[in-house]
MARNURO-720851 format. One line per 3 residues: number of its first residue (from 1); for each residue x, y, z of N, C-alpha, C. Coordinates in nm, 4 decimals, always signed. Example, Ala and Ser with C-alpha at 12.3 -4.5 7.8 and 13.67 -1.06 7.14 Angstrom:
# MARNURO-720851
1 = +1.3190,-0.5690,+0.7800,+1.2300,-0.4500,+0.7800,+1.3200,-0.3300,+0.7800  +1.2850,-0.2250,+0.7080,+1.3670,-0.1060,+0.7140,+1.2900,+0.0030,+0.7870
END
This chain:
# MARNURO-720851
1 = -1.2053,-1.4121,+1.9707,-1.2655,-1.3612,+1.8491,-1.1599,-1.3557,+1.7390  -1.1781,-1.4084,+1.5783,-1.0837,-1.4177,+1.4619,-1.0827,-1.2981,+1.4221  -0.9641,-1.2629,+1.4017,-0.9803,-1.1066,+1.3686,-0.9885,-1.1421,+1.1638
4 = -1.0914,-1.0575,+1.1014,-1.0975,-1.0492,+1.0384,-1.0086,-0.9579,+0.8754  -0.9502,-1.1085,+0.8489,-0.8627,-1.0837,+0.7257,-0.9146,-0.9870,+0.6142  -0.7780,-0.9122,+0.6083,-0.7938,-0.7527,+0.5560,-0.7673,-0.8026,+0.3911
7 = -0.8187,-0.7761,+0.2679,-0.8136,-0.7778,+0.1259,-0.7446,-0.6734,+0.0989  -0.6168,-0.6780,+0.0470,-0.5474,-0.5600,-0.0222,-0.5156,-0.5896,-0.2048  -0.6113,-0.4885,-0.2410,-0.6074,-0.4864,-0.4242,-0.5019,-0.3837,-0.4817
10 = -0.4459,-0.4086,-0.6032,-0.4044,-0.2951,-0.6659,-0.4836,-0.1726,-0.6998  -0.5918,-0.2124,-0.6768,-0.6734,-0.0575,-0.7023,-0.6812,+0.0551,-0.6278  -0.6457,+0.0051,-0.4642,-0.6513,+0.0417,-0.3532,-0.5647,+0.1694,-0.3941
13 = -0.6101,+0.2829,-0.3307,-0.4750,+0.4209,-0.3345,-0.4258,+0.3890,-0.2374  -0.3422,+0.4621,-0.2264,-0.2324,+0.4516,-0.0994,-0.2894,+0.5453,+0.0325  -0.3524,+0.6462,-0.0633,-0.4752,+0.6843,+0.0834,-0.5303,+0.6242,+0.1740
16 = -0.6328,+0.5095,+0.0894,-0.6705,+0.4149,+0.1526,-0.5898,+0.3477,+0.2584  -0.5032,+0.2583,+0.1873,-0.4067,+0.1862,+0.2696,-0.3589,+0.2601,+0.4069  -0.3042,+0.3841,+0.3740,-0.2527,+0.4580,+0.4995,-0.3735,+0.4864,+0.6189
19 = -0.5054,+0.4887,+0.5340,-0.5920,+0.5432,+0.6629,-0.6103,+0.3975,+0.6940  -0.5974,+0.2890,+0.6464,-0.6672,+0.1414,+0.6988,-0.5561,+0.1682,+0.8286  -0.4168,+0.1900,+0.7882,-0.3289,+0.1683,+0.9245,-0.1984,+0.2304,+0.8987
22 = -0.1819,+0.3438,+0.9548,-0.0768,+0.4234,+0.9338,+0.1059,+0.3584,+0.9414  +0.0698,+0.2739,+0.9872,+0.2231,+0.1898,+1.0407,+0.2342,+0.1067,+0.9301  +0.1897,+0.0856,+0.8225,+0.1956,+0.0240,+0.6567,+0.3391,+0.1303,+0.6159
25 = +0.3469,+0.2547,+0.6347,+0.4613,+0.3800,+0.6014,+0.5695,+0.3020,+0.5992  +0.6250,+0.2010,+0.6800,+0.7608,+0.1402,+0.6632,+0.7459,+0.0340,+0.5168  +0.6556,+0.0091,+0.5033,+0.6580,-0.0924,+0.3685,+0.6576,-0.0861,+0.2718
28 = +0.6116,+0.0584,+0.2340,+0.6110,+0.1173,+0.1248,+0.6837,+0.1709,+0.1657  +0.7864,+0.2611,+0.2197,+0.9141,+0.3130,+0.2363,+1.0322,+0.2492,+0.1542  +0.9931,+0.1175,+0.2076,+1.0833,-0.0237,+0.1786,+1.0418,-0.0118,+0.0073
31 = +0.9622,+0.0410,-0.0645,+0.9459,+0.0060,-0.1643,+1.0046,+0.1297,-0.2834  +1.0233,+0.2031,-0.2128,+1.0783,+0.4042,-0.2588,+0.9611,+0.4501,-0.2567  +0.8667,+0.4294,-0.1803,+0.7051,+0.5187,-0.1902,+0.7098,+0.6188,-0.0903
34 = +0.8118,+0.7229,-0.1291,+0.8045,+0.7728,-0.0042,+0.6833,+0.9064,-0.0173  +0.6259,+0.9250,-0.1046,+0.5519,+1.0159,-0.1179,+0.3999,+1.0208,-0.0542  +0.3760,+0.8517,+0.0243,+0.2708,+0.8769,+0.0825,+0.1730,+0.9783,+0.1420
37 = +0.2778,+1.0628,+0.1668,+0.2068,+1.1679,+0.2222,+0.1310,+1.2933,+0.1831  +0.1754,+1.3092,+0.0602,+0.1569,+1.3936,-0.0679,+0.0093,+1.3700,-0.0925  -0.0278,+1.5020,-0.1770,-0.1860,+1.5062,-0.1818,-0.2083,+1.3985,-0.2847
40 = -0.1384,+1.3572,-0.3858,-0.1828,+1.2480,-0.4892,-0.1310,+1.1347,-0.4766  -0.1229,+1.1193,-0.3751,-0.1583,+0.9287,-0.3381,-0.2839,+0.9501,-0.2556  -0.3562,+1.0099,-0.2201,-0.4769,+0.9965,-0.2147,-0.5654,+0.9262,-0.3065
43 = -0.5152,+0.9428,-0.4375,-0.5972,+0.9511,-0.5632,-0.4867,+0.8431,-0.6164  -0.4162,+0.8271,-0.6176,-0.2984,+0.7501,-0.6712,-0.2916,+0.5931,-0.6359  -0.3298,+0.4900,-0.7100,-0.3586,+0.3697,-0.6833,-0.1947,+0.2727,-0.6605
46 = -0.2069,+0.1680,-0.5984,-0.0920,+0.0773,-0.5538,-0.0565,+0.0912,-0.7046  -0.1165,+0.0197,-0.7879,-0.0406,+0.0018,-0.9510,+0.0297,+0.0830,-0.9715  -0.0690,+0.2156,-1.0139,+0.0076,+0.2998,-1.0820,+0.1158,+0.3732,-0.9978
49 = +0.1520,+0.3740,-0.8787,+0.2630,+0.4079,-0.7954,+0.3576,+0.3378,-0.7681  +0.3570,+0.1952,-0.8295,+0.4528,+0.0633,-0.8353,+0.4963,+0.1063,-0.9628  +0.4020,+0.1102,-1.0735,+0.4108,+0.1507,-1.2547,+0.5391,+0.2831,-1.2543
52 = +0.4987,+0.3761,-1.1811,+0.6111,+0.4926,-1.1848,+0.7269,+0.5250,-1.0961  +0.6943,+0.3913,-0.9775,+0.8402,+0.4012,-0.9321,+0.9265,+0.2431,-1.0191  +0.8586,+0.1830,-1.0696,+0.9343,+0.1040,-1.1646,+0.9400,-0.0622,-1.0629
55 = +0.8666,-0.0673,-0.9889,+0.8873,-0.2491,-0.9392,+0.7447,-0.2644,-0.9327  +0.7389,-0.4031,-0.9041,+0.6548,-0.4661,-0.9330,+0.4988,-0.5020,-0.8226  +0.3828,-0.4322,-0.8831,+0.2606,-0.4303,-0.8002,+0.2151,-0.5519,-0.7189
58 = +0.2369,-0.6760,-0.7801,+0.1658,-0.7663,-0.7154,+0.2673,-0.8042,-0.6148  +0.3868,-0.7752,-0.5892,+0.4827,-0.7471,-0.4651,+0.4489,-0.7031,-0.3905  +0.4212,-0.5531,-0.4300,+0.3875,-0.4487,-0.3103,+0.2525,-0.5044,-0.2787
61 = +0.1668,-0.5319,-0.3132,+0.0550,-0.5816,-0.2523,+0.0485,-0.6648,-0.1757  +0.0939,-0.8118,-0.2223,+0.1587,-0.8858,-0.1605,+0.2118,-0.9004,+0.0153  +0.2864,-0.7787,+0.0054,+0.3854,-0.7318,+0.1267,+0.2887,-0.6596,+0.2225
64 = +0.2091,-0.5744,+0.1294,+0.1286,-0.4699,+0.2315,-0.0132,-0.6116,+0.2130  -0.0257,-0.6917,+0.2301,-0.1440,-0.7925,+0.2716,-0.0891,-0.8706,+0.3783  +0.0787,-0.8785,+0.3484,+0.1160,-0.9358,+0.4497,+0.0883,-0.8833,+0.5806
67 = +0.1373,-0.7825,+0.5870,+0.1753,-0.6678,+0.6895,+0.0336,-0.6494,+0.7769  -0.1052,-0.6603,+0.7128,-0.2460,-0.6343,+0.7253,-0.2763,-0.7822,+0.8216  -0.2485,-0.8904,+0.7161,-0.2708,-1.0252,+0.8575,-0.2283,-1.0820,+0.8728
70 = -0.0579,-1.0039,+0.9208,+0.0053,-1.1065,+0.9984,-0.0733,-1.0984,+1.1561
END
């Protein structure tokens, strides 16, 4: 059975992302996101948490799509 390829957007919060799969934490680690855990990345989208730690979104997305189907 093909396991079905995961879509990761900048719109996505980091909530999201973390509940899709908790082991994503090293990639955004890798990125200074270490605040995942905090009540406002719930609410806090890939952009605007790339936007205020200062690098670049379609990276981090990028990386965390990787990470989803490799």
């Amino acid at each position: 059975m093909k396991k079905k390829k995961v879509e990761i957007v900048k719109t996505m919060t980091i909530g999201e992302v973390m509940n899709m799969d908790p082991n994503v934490a090293p990639i955004l680690m890798g990125f200074g996101l270490h605040c995942f855990g905090c009540p406002m990345s719930q609410m806090e989208t890939l952009e605007e948490a790339a936007q205020v730690h200062g690098i670049e979104a379609d990276l981090l997305v990028e990386k965390i799509q990787e990470f989803f189907n490799k």
